[in-house]
C-alpha positions in Angstrom: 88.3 71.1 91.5 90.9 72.1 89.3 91.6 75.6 90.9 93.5 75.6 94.0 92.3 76.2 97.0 94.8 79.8 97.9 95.7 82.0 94.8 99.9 81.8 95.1 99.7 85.9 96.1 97.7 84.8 99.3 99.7 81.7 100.0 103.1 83.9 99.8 101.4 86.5 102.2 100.3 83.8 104.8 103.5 82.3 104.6 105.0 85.3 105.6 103.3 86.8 108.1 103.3 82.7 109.8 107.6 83.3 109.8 107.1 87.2 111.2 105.1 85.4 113.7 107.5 82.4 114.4 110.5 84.4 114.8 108.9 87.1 116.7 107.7 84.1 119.6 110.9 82.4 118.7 112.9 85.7 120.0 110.9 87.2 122.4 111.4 83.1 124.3 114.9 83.7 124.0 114.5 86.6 125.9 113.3 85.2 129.1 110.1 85.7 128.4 107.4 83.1 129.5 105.8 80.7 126.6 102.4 82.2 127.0 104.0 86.2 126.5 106.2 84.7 123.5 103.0 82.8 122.2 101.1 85.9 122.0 103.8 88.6 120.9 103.9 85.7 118.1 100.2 86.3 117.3 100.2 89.5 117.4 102.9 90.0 115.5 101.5 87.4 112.6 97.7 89.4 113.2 100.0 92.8 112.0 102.1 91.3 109.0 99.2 90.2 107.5 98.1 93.1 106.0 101.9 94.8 105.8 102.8 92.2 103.2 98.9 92.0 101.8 99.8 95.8 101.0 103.4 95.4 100.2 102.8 93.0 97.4 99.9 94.6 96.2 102.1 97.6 95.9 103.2 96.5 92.0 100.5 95.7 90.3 99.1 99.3 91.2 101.7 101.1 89.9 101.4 103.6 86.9 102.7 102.2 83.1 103.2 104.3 80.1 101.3 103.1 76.9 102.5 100.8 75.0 102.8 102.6 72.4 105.5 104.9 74.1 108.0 102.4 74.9 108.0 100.9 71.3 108.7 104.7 69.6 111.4 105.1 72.1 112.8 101.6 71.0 112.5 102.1 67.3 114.6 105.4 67.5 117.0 103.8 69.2 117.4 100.8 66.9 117.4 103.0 63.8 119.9 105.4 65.4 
């Protein structure tokens, strides 16, 4: 039981998509919508961020690096000048 229960990349992701969905009922009440259109536009609108922001911070850790060894040459020639 030491490990939590959400990784902190799902908890962000969650936490999210619960705000897109929040605002989204929040506005679309403001509109003159009824509760039960603002409640659903809400859900629906949570339902679609979740995997936009699954994606959108997944993004980064796909993304191609150069070798290690690469960015050290580069940094040696520069320090020896």
């Amino acid at each position: 039981m030491d490990r939590p229960l959400l990784s902190l990349r799902s908890a962000l992701v969650l936490l999210l998509a619960l705000l897109t969905g929040v605002t989204t009922s929040g506005l679309t009440a403001v509109s003159g919508e009824g509760a039960a259109r603002s409640l659903l536009a809400g859900l629906a609108a949570t339902g679609l961020a979740v995997p936009f922001f699954n994606r959108l911070i997944a993004a980064e850790d796909n993304a191609p690096r150069p070798p290690a060894s690469v960015g050290a040459a580069s940094v040696e020639r520069e320090s020896n000048g």
